[in-house]
Residue frames as qw, qx, qy, qz and C-alpha x, y, z in Angstrom:
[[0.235, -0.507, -0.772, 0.305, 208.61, -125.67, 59.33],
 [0.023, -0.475, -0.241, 0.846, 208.62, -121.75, 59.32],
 [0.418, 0.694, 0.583, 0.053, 205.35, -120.43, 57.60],
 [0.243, 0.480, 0.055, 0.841, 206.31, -117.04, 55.37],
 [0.223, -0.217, -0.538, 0.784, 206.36, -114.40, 58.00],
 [0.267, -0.060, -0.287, -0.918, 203.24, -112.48, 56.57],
 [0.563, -0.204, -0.731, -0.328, 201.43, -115.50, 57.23],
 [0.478, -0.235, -0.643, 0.550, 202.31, -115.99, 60.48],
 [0.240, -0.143, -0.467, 0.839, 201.34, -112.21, 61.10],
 [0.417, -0.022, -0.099, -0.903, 197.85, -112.82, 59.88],
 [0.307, -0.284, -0.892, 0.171, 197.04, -115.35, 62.44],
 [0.498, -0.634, -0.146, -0.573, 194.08, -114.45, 64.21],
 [0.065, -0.337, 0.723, -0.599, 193.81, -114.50, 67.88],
 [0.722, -0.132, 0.673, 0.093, 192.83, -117.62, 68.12],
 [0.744, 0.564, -0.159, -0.321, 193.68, -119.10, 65.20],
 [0.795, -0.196, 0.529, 0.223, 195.53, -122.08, 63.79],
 [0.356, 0.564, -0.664, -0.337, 197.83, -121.90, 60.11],
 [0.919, 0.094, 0.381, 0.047, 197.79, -125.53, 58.81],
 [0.274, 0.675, -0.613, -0.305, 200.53, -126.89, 56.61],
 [0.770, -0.157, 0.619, 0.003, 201.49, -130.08, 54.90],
 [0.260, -0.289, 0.714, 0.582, 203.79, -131.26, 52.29],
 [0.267, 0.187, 0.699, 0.637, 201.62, -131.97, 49.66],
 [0.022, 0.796, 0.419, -0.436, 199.40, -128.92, 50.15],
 [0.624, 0.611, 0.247, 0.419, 199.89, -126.62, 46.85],
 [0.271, -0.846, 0.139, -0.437, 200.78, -123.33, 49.54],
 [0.404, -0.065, -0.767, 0.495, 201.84, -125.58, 52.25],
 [0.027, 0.278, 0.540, -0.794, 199.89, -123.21, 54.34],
 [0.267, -0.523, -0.513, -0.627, 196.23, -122.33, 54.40],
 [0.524, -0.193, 0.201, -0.805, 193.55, -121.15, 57.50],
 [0.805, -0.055, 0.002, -0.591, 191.77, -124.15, 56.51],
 [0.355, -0.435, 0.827, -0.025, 192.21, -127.39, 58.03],
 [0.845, 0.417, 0.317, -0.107, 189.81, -129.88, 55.35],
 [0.453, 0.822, -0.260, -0.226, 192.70, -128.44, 52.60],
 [0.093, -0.519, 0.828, -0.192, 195.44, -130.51, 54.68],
 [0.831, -0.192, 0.497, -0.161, 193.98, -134.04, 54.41],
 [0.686, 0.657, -0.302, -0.074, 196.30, -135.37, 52.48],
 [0.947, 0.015, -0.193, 0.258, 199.31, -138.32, 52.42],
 [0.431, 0.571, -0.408, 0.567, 201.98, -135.45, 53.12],
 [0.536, -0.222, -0.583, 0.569, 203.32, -134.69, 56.82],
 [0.219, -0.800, -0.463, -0.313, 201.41, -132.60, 58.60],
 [0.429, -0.059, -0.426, 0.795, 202.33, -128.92, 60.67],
 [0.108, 0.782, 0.461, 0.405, 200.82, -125.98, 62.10],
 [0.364, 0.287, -0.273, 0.843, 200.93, -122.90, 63.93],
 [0.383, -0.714, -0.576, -0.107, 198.47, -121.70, 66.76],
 [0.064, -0.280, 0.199, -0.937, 197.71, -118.40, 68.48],
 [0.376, -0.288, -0.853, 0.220, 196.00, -119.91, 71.37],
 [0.366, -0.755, -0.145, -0.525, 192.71, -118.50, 73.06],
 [0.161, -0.639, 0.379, -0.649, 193.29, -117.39, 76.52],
 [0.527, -0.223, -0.815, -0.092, 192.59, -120.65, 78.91],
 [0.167, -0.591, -0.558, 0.557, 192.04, -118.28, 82.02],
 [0.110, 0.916, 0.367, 0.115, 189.67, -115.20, 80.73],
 [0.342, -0.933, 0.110, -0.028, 191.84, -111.52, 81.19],
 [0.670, -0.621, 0.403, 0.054, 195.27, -113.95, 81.44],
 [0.503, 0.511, -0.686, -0.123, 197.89, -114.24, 78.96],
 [0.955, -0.271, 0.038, -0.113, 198.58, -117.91, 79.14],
 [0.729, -0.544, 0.390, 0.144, 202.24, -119.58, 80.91],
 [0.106, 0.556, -0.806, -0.170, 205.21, -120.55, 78.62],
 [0.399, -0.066, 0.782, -0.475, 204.20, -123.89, 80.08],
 [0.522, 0.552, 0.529, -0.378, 200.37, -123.88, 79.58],
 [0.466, 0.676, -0.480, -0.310, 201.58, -122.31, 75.09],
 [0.019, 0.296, -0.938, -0.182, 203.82, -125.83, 75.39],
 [0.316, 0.168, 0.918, -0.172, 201.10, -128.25, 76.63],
 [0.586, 0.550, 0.503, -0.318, 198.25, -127.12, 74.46],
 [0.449, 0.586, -0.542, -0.401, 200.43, -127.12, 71.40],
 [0.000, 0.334, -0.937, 0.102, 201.58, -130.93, 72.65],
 [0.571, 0.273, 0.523, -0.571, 198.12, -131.50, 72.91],
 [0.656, 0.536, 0.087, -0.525, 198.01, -131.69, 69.53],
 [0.056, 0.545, -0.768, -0.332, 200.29, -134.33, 68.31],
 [0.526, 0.229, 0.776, -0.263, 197.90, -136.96, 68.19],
 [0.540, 0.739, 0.191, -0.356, 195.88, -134.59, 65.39],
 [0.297, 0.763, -0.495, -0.292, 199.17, -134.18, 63.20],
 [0.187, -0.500, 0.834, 0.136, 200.85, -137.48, 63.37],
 [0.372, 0.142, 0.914, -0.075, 197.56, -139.98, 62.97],
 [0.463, 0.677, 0.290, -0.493, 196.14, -137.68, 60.17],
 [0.327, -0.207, 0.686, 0.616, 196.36, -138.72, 56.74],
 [0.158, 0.115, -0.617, -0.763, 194.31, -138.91, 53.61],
 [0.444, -0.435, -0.759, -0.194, 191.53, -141.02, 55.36],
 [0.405, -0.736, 0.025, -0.542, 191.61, -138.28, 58.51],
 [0.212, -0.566, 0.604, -0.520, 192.24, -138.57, 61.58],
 [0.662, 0.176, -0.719, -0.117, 192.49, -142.72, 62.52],
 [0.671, -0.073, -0.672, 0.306, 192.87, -142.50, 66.13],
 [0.470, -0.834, 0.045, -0.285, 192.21, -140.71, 69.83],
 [0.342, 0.386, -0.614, 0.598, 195.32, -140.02, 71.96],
 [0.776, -0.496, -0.386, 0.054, 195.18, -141.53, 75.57],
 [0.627, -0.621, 0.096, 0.461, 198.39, -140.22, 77.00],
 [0.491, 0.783, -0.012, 0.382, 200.31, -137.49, 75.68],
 [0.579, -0.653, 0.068, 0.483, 204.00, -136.34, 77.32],
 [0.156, 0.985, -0.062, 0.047, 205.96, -133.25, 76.73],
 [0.746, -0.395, -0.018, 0.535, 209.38, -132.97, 76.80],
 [0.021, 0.988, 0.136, 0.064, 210.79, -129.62, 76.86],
 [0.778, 0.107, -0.255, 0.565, 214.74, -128.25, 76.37],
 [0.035, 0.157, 0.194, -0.968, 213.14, -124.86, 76.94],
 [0.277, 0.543, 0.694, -0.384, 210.08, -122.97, 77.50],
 [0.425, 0.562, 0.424, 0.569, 208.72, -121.31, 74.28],
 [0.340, -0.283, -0.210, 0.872, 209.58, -118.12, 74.10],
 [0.209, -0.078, -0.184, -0.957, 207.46, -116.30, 71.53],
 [0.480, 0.197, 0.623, -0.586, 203.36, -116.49, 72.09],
 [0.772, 0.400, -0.225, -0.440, 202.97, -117.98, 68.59],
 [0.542, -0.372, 0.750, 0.072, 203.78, -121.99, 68.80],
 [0.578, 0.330, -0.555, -0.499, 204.24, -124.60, 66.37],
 [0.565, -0.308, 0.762, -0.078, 204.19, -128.20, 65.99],
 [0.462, 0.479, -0.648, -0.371, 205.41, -130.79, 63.00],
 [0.975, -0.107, 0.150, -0.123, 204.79, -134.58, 62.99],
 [0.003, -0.648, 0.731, 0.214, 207.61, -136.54, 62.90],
 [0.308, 0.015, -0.940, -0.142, 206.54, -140.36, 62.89],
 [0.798, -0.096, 0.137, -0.579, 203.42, -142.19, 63.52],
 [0.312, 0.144, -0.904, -0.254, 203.58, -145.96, 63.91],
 [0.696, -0.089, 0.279, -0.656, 200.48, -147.88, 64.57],
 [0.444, 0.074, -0.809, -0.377, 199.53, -151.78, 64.79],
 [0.275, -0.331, -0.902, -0.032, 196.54, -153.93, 65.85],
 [0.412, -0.796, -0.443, -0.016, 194.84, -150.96, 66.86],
 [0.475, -0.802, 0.018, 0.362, 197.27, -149.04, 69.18],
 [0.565, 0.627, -0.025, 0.536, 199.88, -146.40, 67.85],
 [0.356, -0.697, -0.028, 0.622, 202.59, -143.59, 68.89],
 [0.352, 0.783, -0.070, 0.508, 203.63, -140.29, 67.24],
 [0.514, -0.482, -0.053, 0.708, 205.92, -138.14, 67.68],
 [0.231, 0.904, 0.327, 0.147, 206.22, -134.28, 66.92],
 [0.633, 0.023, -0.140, 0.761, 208.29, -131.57, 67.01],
 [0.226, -0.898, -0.303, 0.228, 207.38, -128.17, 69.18],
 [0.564, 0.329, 0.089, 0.752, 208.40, -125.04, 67.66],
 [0.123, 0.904, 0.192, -0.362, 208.51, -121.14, 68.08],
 [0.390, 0.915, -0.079, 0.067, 209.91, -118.13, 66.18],
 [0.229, -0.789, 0.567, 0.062, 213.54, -119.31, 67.66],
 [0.360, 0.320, -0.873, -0.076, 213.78, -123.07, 66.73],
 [0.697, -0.248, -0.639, -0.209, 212.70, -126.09, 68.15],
 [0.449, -0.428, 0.476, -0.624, 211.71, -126.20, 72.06],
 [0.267, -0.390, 0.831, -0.293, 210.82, -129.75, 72.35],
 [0.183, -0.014, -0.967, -0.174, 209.23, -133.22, 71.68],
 [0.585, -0.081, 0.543, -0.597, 205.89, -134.67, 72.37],
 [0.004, 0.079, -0.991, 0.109, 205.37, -137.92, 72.50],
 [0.698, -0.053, 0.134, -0.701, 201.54, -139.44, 72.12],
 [0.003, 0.006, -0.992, -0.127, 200.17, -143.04, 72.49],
 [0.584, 0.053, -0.104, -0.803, 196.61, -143.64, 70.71],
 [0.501, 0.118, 0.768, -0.380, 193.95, -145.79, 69.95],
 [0.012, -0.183, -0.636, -0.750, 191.99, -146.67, 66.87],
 [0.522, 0.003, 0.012, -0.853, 188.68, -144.74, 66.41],
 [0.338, 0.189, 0.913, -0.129, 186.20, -147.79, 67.03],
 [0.457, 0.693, 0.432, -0.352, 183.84, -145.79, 64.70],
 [0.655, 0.485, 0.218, 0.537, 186.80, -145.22, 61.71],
 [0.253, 0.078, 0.005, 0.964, 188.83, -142.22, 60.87],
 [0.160, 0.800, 0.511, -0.271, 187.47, -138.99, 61.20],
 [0.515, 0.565, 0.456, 0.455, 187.02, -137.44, 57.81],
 [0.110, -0.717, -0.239, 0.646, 188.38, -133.94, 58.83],
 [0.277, 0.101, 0.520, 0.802, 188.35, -133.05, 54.91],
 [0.079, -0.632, -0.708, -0.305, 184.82, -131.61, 55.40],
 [0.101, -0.608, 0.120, -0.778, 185.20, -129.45, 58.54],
 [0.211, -0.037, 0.761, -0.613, 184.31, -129.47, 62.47],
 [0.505, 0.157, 0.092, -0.844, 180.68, -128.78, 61.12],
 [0.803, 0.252, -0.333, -0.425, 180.64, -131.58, 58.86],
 [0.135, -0.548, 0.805, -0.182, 182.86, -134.23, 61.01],
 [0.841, 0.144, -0.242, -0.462, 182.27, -138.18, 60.06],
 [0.567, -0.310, 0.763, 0.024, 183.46, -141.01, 60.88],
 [0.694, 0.575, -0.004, -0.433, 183.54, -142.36, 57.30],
 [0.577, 0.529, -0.620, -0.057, 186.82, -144.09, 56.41],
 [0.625, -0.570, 0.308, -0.435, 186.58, -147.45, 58.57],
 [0.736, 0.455, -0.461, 0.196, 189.94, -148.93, 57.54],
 [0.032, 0.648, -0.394, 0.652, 191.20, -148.06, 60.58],
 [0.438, -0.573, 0.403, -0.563, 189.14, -149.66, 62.68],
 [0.005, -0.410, 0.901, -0.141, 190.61, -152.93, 64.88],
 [0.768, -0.221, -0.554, -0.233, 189.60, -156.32, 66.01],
 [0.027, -0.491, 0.778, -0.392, 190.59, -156.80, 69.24],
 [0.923, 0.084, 0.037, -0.373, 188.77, -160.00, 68.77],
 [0.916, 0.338, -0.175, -0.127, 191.11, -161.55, 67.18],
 [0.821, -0.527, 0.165, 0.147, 193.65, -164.09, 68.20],
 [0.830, 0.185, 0.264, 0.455, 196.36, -162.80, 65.89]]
């Protein structure tokens, strides 16, 4: 899970490291490099969410946990689904102001899925989050292009909830 420490200490402030197994690097800056079948991780130096105000132990967990949805329901066709309810769980608060977070499992049928992730810092693993999604009603979203270029384009994904079966 731990990016080479060089990496890690040319995160911008914000900024996000991506990683995933079948990345050639595992790590890159860029998050289009990471659509791909492998398991997805990353690392985030988080903007400031009150201007002036380092942000909470806490507030570093929840907006890393925020993101388990993105890692767990993102594969080779992008991102498949939109998280409704996301829940932390926490053995401790992170300690360093760089977090991580690793997918562990995604299952998903007729539409509706959970992941699960694993919350890291520069000590080891701090704790779980837990998401339950939805399928994209408009298909994956193709994040192999960029924010700039974002599509809905691969619409395997998306459900019937028509149907009686």
């Amino acid at each position: 899970m731990t990016p080479p420490e060089p990496l890690i200490e040319s995160l911008p402030n914000p900024g996000i490291l991506w990683g995933s197994d079948e990345h050639p690097d595992r790590w890159s800056f860029a998050m289009p490099e990471h659509q791909n079948a492998g398991r997805k991780r990353l690392w985030f130096d988080q903007p400031q969410v009150i201007s002036g105000m380092d942000n909470t132990p806490f507030v570093r967990a929840a907006m890393v946990g925020e993101l388990t949805n993105t890692l767990t329901s993102w594969s080779d066709r992008g991102i498949g689904f939109i998280n409704h309810d996301v829940t932390i769980l926490l053995s401790r608060l992170p300690i360093s102001p760089v977090v991580g977070i690793e997918a562990d499992n995604h299952i998903a049928d007729s539409g509706i899925a959970a992941g699960a992730a694993s919350m890291w810092d520069r000590h080891g693993r701090f704790g779980i989050s837990l998401v339950g999604s939805v399928a994209h009603m408009a298909g994956s979203l193709n994040s192999a292009s960029g924010p700039d270029q974002w599509a809905e384009s691969d619409r395997s994904y998306q459900p019937d909830f028509d149907s009686t079966h």
